[in-house]
Residue, then its C-alpha position, 0 to 999 in steps of 0.5 A: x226981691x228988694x228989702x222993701x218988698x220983702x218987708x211989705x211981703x213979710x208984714x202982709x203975711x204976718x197981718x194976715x195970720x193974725x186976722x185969721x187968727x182973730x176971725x177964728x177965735x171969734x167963732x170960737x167964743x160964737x161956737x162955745x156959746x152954743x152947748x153941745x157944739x162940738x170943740x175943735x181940739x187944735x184951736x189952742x195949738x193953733x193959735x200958739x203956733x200963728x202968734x210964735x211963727x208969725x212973729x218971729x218970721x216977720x223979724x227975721x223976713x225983714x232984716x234978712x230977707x234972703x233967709x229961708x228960716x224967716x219965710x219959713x216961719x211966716x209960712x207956718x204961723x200963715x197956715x196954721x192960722x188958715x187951720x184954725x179958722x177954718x176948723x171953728x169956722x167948719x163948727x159953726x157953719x156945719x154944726x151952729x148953723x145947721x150948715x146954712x152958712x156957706x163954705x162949710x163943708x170946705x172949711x171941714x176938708x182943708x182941716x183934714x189934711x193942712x195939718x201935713x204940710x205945717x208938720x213938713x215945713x217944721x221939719x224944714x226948719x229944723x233941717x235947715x236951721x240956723x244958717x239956711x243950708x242943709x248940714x251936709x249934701x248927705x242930708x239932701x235926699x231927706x228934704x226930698x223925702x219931707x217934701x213928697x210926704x207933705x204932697x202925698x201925705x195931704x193928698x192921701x188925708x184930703x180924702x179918707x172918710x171919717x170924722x174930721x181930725x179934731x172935730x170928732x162929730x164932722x166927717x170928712x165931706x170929701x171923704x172916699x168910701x172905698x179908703x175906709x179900710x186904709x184910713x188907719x194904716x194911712x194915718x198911722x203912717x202919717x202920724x208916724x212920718x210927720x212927729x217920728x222920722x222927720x221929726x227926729x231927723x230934723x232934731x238929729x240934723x240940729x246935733x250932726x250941725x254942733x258939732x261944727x258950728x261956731x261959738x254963736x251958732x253953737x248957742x242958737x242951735x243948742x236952745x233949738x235942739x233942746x226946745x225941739x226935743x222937748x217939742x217932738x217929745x210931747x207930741x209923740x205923747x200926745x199923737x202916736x200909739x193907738x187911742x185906746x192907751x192915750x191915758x189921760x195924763x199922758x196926753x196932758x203931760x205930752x200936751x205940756x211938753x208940746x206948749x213948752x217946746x214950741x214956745x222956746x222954739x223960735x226964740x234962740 
């Protein structure tokens, strides 16, 4: 791809995130006009990830086109932007709306399961961080393994029945009946998979590469890896364990760590 399509591409997808980003905030104040409509948890997470990804993914796409981590990021800050529209879309058509508005009850199901792959692609990036290259060949296998959990992960979460994540008061609409007795163990799972072990591998991935990195990368791969520490430790606050001892104050604590971490992540 020549420099100039890549930077159209790259500003293309960055326009893009940042429209949906806007179109679901607008629904979000539309949504938090009417009391007692239901409030989409990740809103704000979302719209943190969409404006960090997508601008520093546009920096990097354009003047170094061939670089995975620009795409990588620009992928992220696009999808997250798609999660949050149609979560407050979701709300409002399904809820506001009574379900009159079309395209609701598909803005419900992508909400189920886009949060699987946005995970699986941050893991992408950590592996793969600062240069675009694995650590070692050694590391290899564990892409295979992120990438088969983000295809069968989503998969599996597209269809278990129950409330949507983070909007507790609608169901999944295409949620299979017969996966109710699974929707626990398979969520444990992914939560598990998603924020502990690819989560962590990624981050151990950023130490086992200091170790024979240059002065320059050294100082890029030390912010990174101390701002996904910080990132990892605040949603395993925030996600793991079950909710009956999510405290409150260990979820605001994890949700600080969260906003910190990721907004000192793409900055090194």
């Amino acid at each position: 791809m020549g420099a100039r399509a890549a930077a159209w591409l790259a500003w293309s997808v960055c326009a893009f995130s940042l429209v949906l980003t806007g179109l679901g905030l607008t629904f979000l104040a539309l949504n938090r006009s009417h009391p007692g409509a239901p409030v989409f948890e990740f809103a704000f997470r979302a719209t943190v990830i969409t404006a960090s990804c997508s601008s520093v993914g546009v920096l990097i796409a354009t003047r170094r086109p061939a670089h995975p981590i620009g795409w990588l990021f620009g992928v992220v800050g696009l999808l997250s932007g798609v999660h949050l529209f149609s979560g407050e879309y979701a709300i409002y058509a399904l809820v506001v709306e009574g379900g009159s508005m079309p395209g609701g009850r598909v803005a419900a199901w992508i909400t189920c399961w886009l949060w699987v792959p946005i995970n699986a692609l941050l893991a992408f990036v950590a592996l793969l961080f600062p240069d675009g290259k694995l650590p070692s060949p050694r590391w290899r296998p564990l892409t295979w393994l992120n990438g088969a959990m983000a295809v069968a992960g989503a998969a599996a979460a597209a269809f278990l029945p129950g409330p949507t994540p983070w909007i507790g008061a609608v169901d999944n609409p295409f949620g299979a009946e017969g996966l109710g007795a699974a929707k626990d163990p398979i969520d444990g799972t992914l939560e598990a998979l998603s924020y502990g072990v690819f989560g962590l591998a990624g981050v151990a991935s950023l130490f086992f590469r200091f170790r024979r990195a240059g002065p320059v990368q050294r100082q890029q791969i030390k912010w990174f890896a101390y701002a996904g520490a910080v990132l990892l430790l605040g949603a395993v606050l925030l996600y793991a364990g079950p909710e009956s001892i999510r405290m409150a104050w260990i979820r605001q604590l994890g949700f600080a760590l969260w906003f910190v971490g990721f907004v000192g992540l793409p900055w090194p």
